[in-house]
C-alpha positions, -999 to +999 in steps of 0.1 A: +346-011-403+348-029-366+356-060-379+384-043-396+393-023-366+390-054-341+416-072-367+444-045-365+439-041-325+443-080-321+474-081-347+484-052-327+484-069-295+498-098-309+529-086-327+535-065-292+537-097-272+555-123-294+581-094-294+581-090-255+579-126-250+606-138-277+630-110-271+626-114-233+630-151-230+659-150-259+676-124-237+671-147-202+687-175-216+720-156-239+731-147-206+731-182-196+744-198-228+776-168-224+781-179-189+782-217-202+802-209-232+834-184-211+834-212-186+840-237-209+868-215-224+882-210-193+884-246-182+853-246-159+812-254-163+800-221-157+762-223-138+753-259-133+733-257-099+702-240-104+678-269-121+696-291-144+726-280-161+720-244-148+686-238-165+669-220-141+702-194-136+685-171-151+655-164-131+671-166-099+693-137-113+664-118-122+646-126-086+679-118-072+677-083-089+650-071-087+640-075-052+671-055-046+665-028-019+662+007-038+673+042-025+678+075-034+716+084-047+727+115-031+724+144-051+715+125-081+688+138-111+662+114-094+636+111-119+662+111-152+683+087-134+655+057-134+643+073-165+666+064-186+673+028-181+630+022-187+639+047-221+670+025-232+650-010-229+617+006-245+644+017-276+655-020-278+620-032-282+610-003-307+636-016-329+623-050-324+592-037-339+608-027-369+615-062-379+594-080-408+577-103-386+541-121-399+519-099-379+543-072-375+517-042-389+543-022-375+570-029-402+574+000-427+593+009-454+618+032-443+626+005-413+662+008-419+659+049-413+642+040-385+667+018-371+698+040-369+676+074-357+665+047-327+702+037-324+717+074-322+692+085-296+702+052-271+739+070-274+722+097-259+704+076-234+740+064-219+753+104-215+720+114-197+725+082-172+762+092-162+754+125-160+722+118-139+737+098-112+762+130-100+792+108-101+828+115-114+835+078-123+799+075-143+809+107-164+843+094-176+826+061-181+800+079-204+827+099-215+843+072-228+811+051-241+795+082-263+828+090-281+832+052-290+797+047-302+791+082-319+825+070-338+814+038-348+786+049-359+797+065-388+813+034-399+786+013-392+758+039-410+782+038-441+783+002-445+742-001-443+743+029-468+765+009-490+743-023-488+712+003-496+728+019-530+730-015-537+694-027-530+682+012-542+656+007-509+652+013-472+629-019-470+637-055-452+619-068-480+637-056-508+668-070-492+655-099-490+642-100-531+677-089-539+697-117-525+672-141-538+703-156-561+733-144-546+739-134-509+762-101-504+780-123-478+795-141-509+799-110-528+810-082-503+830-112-476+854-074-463+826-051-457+806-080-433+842-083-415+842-048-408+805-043-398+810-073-374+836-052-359+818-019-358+789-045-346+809-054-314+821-014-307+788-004-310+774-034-288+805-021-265+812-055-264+851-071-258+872-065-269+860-032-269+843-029-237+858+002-227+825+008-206+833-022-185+866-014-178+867-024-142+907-019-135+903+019-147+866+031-147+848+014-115+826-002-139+820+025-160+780+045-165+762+023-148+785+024-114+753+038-096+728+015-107+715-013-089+684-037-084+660-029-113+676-003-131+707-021-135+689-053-147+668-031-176+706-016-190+716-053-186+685-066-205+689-038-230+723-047-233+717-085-240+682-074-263+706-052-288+734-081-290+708-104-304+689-076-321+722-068-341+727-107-349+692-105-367+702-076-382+736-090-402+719-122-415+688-098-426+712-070-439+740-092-456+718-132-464+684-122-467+673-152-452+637-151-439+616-172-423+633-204-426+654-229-399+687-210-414+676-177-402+677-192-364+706-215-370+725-178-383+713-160-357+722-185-331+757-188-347+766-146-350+754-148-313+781-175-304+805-157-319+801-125-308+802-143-269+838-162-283+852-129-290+850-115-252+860-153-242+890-155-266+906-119-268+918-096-243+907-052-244+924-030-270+936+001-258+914+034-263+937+049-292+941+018-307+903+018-310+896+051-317+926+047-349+909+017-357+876+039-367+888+070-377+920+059-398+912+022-410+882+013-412+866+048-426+887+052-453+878+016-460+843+019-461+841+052-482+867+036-506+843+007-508+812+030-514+831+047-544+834+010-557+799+000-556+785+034-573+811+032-601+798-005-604+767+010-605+770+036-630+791+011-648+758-014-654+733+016-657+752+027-687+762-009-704+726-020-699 
C-alpha cells in the first residue's frame, strides 16, 4: 500500500513539473519567436542582441520584470488586485493538467467539461482585475474584454459540443480512437475555420484585441499592472495561446504522441502570430455581428446537420 502510495506521489510530482517546466519554457520562447516573426513582416529582425540571434530575449525580459519596483495603487482592492493575476496563471496550468499526457494521473474523463468551466471562470478573473485596480480606463477595458469573450464563448462551446455528439464522449481519448481513419479536419474543413476564429476572440488576440486597444483604451484591464503581476497576465496570456493550439489538433486530428502533434502545434502557433502581423483590428460591432449574427447561426445550423446525420445512421444501421 506505500509502494503504491510512493508511485502516485512521484507520478504526481512529475506530471506537475514537466507541465511547469514545458509550459513555462514554451511560453519564454513564443514570445520570442512572435517578436522574430512581426519583425520580419515588417521589414526588420526583431531581437537579435541578447546572445545569438536574440536567444536570451527572453530572460532578460523576465529579469527586467520582475525586479520592477512594486507599490500600492491608490485606492485600489489591494489583495484582489495581485490576486487575480496568481488566479489567472494557476487556471492556465490547471487546464494544462487536463491534457492526456503519459504520467498525467490527473487526466479524466470529463476533461473537456473541465476545460470550458476553467475557461468561463478566467472571464471572470479579467472583470475582478479591472474592477480591483479603481480605475475608469481598466473598467471600460474589462468592459469591453468580458462581453467579447462571454460572446465567443457560446460559439466556441457549440462547436466542441458538436465535435462531442460526434465522438458520444467527453474524453481526449475517445477523440483520439475516433479519428483513427479519418480526421474531422478533412471532414468538417468550415467548423475548424470558425473555431480558429472564435479561437483568436477568445485568446483576444488581433485582429480582435479589443483589450489592447492602445489608441482608445490606455491599454485596456491591465493599465495598472506592472512588474510581476503584469508578467503572470502576460505569461497567462502566452500559456492559453499555445494551450488552445494543443487543443485544435487534439479536438479536430487526434494526433497523439507523435512528431506531427509538435510540428501542428508549432504550425497553429505561427499562424495565430501571422494573423496580428498580417491584419489590422475589426471594429467592436463588426465583432460583436460577427458572433451573434454569423457565426451562431452557423454553428447551430451545423449541429442540426450532424444529429440528423446521426439519427440518419442510427436508424439505417
Amino acid at each position: 500500500m506505500f509502494l503504491g502510495f510512493s508511485n502516485y506521489m512521484f507520478l504526481n510530482c512529475v506530471s506537475l513539473l514537466m507541465i511547469i517546466l514545458v509550459v513555462l519554457v514554451g511560453v519564454a520562447f513564443l514570445t520570442l519567436l512572435e517578436r522574430k516573426i512581426l519583425g520580419y513582416i515588417q521589414l526588420r529582425k526583431g531581437p537579435n542582441k541578447v546572445g545569438i540571434l536574440g536567444v536570451f530575449q527572453p530572460f532578460s525580459d523576465a529579469i527586467k520584470l520582475f525586479s520592477k519596483e512594486v507599490f500600492k495603487i491608490y485606492k485600489s482592492n489591494y489583495n484582489m488586485f495581485y490576486f487575480c493575476p496568481v488566479m489567472l496563471f494557476f487556471m492556465m496550468l490547471s487546464n494544462w493538467m487536463m491534457s492526456p499526457v503519459v504520467t498525467n494521473i490527473y487526466f479524466l474523463n470529463y476533461s473537456i467539461l473541465i476545460i470550458i468551466m476553467i475557461l468561463t471562470v478566467m472571464s471572470y478573473m479579467f472583470m475582478l482585475m479591472g474592477w480591483s485596480s479603481n480605475s475608469m480606463y481598466s473598467v471600460i477595458g474589462t468592459i469591453r474584454v468580458i462581453s467579447q469573450t462571454l460572446s465567443y464563448e457560446v460559439s466556441f462551446i457549440m462547436i466542441i459540443l458538436i465535435l462531442m455528439i460526434l465522438s458520444e464522449s467527453y474524453s481526449f481519448i475517445d477523440f483520439m480512437k475516433w479519428q483513427m481513419y479519418m480526421w474531422y479536419l478533412i471532414m468538417l474543413v468550415p467548423l475548424f475555420m470558425v473555431f480558429f476564429i472564435s479561437v483568436l476572440a477568445e485568446l483576444n488576440r488581433s485582429p480582435m484585441d479589443f483589450i489592447e486597444g492602445e489608441s482608445e483604451l490606455v491599454s485596456g484591464f491591465n493599465i495598472e499592472y506592472f512588474s510581476g503581476g503584469f508578467a503572470l497576465i502576460f505569461m497567462a496570456e502566452y500559456g492559453m495561446i499555445i494551450f488552445f493550439s494543443y487543443l485544435m489538433i487534439l479536438l479536430f486530428t487526434g494526433v497523439f504522441y507523435s512528431l506531427y502533434l509538435y510540428l501542428f502545434i508549432n504550425f497553429t502557433v505561427v499562424m495565430i502570430i501571422f494573423m496580428r502581423g498580417m491584419l489590422p483590428r475589426m471594429r467592436y460591432d463588426e465583432l460583436m455581428y460577427l458572433c451573434w449574427k454569423v457565426i451562431l447561426p452557423f454553428v447551430l445550423g451545423y449541429m442540426i446537420l450532424m444529429m440528423g446525420f446521426k439519427f440518419l445512421f442510427m436508424v439505417v444501421y
